[in-house]
C-alpha positions as CSV (number, residue, x, y, z in Angstrom):
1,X,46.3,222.4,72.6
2,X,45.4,221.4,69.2
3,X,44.7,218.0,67.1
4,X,46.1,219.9,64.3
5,X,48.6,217.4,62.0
6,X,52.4,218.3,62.6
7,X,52.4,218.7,59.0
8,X,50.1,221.5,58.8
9,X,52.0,223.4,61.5
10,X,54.2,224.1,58.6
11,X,51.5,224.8,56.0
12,X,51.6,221.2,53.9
13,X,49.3,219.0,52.8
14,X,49.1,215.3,53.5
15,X,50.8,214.8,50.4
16,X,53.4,217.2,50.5
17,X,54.5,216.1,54.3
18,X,54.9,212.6,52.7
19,X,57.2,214.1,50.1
20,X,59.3,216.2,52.9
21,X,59.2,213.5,55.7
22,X,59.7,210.2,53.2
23,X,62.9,211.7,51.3
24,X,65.7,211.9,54.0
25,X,64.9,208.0,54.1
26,X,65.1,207.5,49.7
27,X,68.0,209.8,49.9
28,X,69.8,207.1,52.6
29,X,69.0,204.1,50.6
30,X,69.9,206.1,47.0
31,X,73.2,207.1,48.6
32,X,73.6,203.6,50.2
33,X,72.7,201.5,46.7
34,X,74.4,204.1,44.7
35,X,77.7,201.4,44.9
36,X,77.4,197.9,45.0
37,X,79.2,197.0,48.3
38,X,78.1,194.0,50.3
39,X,75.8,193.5,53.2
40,X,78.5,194.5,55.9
41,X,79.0,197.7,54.0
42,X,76.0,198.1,53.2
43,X,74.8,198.2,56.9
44,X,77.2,200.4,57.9
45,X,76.3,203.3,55.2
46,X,72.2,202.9,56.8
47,X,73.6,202.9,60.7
48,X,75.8,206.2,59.6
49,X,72.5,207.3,57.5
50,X,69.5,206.5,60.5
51,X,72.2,208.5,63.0
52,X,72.1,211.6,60.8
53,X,68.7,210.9,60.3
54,X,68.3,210.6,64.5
55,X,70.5,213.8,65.4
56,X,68.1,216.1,62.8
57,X,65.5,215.6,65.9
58,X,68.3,217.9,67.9
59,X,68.0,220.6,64.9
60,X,67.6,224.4,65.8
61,X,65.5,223.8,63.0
62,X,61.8,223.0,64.0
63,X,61.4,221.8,60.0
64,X,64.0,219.0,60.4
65,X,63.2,218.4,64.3
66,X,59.7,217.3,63.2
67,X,60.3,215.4,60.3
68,X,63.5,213.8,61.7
69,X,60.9,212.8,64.9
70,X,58.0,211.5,62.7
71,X,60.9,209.6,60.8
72,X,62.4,208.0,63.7
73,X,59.1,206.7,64.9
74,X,58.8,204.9,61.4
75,X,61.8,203.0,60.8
76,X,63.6,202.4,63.8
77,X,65.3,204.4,66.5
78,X,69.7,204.0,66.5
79,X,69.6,205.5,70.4
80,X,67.7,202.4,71.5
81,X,69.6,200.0,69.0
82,X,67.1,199.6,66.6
83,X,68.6,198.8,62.8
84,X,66.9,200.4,59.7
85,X,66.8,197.7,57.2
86,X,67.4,199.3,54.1
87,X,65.8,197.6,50.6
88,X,67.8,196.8,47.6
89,X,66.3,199.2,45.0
90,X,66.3,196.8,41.5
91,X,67.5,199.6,39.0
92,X,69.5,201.4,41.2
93,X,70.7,204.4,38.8
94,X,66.8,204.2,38.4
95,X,66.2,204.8,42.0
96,X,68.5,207.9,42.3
97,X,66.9,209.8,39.4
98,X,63.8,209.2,41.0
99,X,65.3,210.5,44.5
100,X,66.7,213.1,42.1
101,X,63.7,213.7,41.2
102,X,61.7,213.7,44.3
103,X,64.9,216.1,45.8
104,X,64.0,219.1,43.0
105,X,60.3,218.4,43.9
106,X,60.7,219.1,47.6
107,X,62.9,221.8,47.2
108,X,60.3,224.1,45.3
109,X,57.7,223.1,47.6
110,X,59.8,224.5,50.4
111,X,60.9,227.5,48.4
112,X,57.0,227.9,48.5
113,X,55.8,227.2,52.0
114,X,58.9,227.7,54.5
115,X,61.0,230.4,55.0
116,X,64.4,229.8,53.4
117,X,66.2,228.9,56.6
118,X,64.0,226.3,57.3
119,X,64.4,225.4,53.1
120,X,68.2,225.8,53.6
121,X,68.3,223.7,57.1
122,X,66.9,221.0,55.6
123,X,68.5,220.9,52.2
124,X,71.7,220.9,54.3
125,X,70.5,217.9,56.4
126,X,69.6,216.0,53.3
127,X,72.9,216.8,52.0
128,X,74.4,215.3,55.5
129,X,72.8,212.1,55.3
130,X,74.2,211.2,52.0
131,X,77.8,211.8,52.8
132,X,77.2,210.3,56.2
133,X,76.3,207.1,54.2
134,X,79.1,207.3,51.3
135,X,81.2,207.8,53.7
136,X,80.8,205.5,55.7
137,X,83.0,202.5,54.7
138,X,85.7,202.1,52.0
139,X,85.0,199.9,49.1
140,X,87.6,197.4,47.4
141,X,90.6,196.7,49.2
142,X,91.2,193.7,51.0
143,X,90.3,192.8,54.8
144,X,89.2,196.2,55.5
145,X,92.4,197.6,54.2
146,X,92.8,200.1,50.8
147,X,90.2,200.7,48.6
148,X,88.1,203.9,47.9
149,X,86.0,206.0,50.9
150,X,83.9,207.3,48.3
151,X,83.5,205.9,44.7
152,X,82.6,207.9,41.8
153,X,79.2,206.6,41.8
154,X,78.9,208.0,45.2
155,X,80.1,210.9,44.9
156,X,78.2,211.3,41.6
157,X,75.1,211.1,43.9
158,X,76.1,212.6,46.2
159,X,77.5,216.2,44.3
160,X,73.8,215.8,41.8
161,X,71.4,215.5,45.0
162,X,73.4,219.2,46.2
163,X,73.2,220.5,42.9
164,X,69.5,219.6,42.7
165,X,68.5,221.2,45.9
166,X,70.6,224.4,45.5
167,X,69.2,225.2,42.1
């Protein structure tokens, strides 16, 4: 049995695991704050977001199983009802290019360091986690009735974060 760091078990740095393990999290709260929708909603797109985040530690993929595990130990576990409390970026269009950002960053680094179906496995989970969260309640309508599952602002994120990692 080793000491050695999950993180080098894949080949990363320290720096490059906190890039890989910290962006399913921005990607949550970039999906979540991508639409202006009140604190009900807004809890409801990070519960949808931490379970996604939660069943990657079931992943065929050891890549997602581990970062999914270090994750969970972080912020909160859903399986013994603990609530991720997800901030309020200020700038949120800021936040997403940022996320963006991060995503193309991260995906280059696995190209690099992981074969591509670990690359692709996670990608795909990343993916997951933001519709999980724009899809998780409708916004506009009245008392929960009508308005939009996902808003073009959502979706926006959504389809650039894909685009980002598959290029």
């Amino acid at each position: 049995m080793t000491d050695e760091p999950v993180y080098a078990q894949f080949g990363f740095t320290d720096a490059e695991w906190g890039l890989i393990s910290g962006l399913p999290q921005s990607v949550l709260t970039a999906a979540s704050a991508a639409e202006a929708d009140g604190t009900r909603r807004t809890r409801a797109e990070a519960a949808a977001g931490l379970d996604r985040i939660s069943d990657g530690r079931q992943s065929a993929s050891p890549l997602v199983s581990a970062v999914a595990a270090e994750l969970i130990t972080r912020v909160g576990d859903p399986e013994r009802g603990e609530e991720l409390a997800v901030p309020e970026p200020p700038d949120p269009r800021g936040y997403a290019a940022d996320v963006l950002g991060r995503a193309g960053e991260a995906a280059a680094l696995l190209a690099a360091k992981v074969s591509e179906g670990e690359a692709g496995a996670y990608k795909h989970w990343l993916v997951e986690i933001a519709e999980d969260v724009v899809t998780a309640s409708s916004t506009g309508g009245a008392f929960g009735l009508g308005g939009e599952t996902v808003t073009e602002q959502e979706r926006s994120f959504r389809d650039r974060l894909s685009r980002v990692l598959t290029d």
